[in-house]
C-alpha angles and dihedrals in degrees: 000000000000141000123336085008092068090046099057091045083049091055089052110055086045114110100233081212101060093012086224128111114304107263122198087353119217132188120224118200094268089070092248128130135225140157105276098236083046094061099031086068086052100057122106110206107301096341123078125202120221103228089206098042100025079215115151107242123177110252095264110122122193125212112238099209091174089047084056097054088037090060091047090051085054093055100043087049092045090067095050089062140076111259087203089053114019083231129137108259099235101152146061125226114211098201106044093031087229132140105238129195114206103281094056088053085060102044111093091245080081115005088103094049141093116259137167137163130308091238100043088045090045092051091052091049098049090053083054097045082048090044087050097036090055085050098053086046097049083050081047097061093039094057089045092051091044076055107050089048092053085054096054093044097051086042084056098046084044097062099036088056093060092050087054097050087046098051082045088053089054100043093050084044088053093045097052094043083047085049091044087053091045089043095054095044084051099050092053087050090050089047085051088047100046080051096043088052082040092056085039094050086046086050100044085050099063087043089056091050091048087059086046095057093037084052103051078048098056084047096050095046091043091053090049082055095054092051145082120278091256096060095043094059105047113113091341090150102067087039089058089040093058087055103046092045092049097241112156125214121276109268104246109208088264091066087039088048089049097051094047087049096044090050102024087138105257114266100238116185120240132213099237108189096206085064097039092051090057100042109042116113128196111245127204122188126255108220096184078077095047117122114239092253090046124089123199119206152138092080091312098312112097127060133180140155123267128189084210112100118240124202101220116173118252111266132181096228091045120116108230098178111033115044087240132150129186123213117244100241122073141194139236101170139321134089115289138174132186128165124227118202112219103217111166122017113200110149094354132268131262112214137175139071124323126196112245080238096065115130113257095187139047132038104299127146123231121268148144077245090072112034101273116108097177140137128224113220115206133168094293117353132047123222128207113217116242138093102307100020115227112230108206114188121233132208099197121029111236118239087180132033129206109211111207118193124183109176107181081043089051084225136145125176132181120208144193094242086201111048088023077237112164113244111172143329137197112219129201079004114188102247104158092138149046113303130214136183115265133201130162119185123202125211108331102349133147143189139167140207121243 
């Protein structure tokens, strides 16, 4: 089936309505054929039209089972062929890696290639299809195997995590219930020991009455000694009695007033958790104040120390000297407590209120003097700021302070948050200003607000 002979087959299992292949062909009465759906719309009542013919059939409309084979065969076979030529595709080009009839091979597009037969040149293909199909499935299994081994291994790692974090969860089980132990043992050694200052303080206090009686006695013999002979040696023998028996001088109220004032028990400030729930205020960092090596970050509540430089624009309320950052909020007057977390220690933190007059800028150290009532914590002792600086020793390090201000007091007061331990506290403190938060941070150090 070649050429013109398509063509007219073609022709004829074409609907003459919608001039495309014939579908679901039917027969009319005239003998001509059209699409189904086509001739139904031309039908006027119970007679039909032919559209070729113009001829009047009756509306039965017969099914052409052959003229439908017919018009797959036709399409079967129209894909087979060159749509340039309307010839049958029976060769391969090599080069252009096209299926050729006869004319294409002619033409001087492909005169000069290779060709062969579609079959010869389909069976090469396919071994090589096969060659490069085995290959993609022996990738296949390797990638899956690769897999499966990823799987196990991250089962495994899995698993031995979880060991781990449970042996971690132990251990740290094991170390708190070792530090609650130590802790207890310490605190009844502290509670000896404050007796045992308590029975000194009570001891030290009679032998400071006894110096005081010895010394009213010295005075009263030297003045004898000084004086006329009338006067020495009246009643000089009660006066040698009482020596020679050991009685002491009666105590007078200033001796009484001295001993009270030498061992009045120290007024050492407690953390009392009532107050401290209904004073405690919630800080952010300002970061117009940082210092250039200091970032500030976690929504303003975090601070520590970088080597990278930072461009920060300049800024009047910045400090340029300490690293120092003040907090945002501010106080007038009242009671307030907020707490600070010491996470990373480097060179140590300074903690505690600055003046809104502080100085920002120049070479100046640190002091009540001059507006700043803080506190530098180190490994094992805490320092309060000021000339000379007061070094306090400390028996657990503190990992959070509880900051304590009372500004009507003038009082400020640092605490360990954890064990409620006294650290320091400024006294009669000069508050006469606005108040901030002030924390200055030495080489790699970090805090955070809590």
């Amino acid at each position: 089936m070649a050429g013109a002979n398509f063509e007219v087959l073609q022709e004829e299992a074409t609907c003459s309505i919608c001039l495309e292949y014939i579908n679901d062909p039917v027969t009319i009465d005239c003998g001509h054929n059209f699409c189904r759906s086509c001739i139904t719309h031309c039908c006027q009542r119970n007679d039909v039209i032919c559209p070729q013919c113009r001829q009047t059939s009756r509306r039965t409309l017969q099914s052409n089972c052959q003229l439908r084979n017919i018009v797959e065969m036709l399409k079967l076979q129209e894909k087979n062929m060159c749509i340039k030529h309307k010839q049958p595709l029976q060769l391969f080009c090599e080069e252009d890696q096209q299926m050729l009839c006869l004319v294409c091979r002619e033409s001087k597009d492909h005169k000069t290639h290779t060709v062969s037969p579609i079959e010869e040149a389909a069976q090469e293909y396919k071994l090589k299809l096969e060659e490069a199909l085995l290959s993609l499935k022996i990738q296949k299994e390797g990638v899956l195997q690769t897999k499966r081994m990823g799987d196990q291994q991250h089962r495994t790692m899995m698993n031995q995590l979880e060991r781990e974090k449970c042996e971690i969860a132990a251990e740290i089980e094991k170390l708190q219930k070792r530090l609650q132990e130590k802790e207890a043992i310490l605190h009844q050694k502290s509670e000896k020991e404050k007796k045992t200052i308590m029975a000194g303080n009570a001891n030290q206090a009679e032998l400071t009455l006894q110096i005081d009686s010895i010394d009213a006695q010295i005075h009263e013999m030297e003045e004898r000694c000084k004086g006329p002979a009338l006067e020495l040696l009246k009643d000089v023998g009660n006066t040698l009695s009482r020596w020679k028996s050991g009685d002491l001088v009666k105590p007078t109220p200033e001796m009484k007033r001295r001993k009270e004032n030498i061992f009045k028990p120290l007024n050492i400030p407690k953390l009392n958790p009532h107050e401290v729930k209904n004073c405690k205020v919630m800080l952010t960092l300002d970061p117009n104040t940082a210092h250039r090596d200091l970032v500030v970050l976690g929504g303003r509540k975090r601070v520590k120390h970088t080597e990278i430089f930072l461009c920060k624009p300049d800024h009047h309320k910045r400090f340029t000297l300490h690293r120092a950052v003040l907090a945002r909020e501010s106080f007038t007057s009242g009671r307030h407590y907020w707490e600070v977390q010491l996470l990373f220690q480097g060179g140590g933190w300074t903690v505690g209120v600055a003046a809104e007059s502080v100085s920002r800028r120049g070479r100046h150290p640190l002091s009540p003097e001059r507006g700043v009532w803080a506190v530098n914590f180190k490994t094992d002792m805490c320092v309060a700021v000021g000339s000379p600086e007061t070094p306090t020793p400390v028996r657990f390090f503190p990992r959070k302070l509880g900051i304590y201000l009372d500004y009507e007091e003038k009082r400020l007061s640092l605490f360990n948050a954890q064990t409620k331990a006294h650290l320091y506290s400024f006294n009669r403190a000069a508050f006469s200003e606005r108040l901030f938060p002030f924390f200055c941070l030495q080489s790699n150090a970090e805090l955070s607000l809590v």
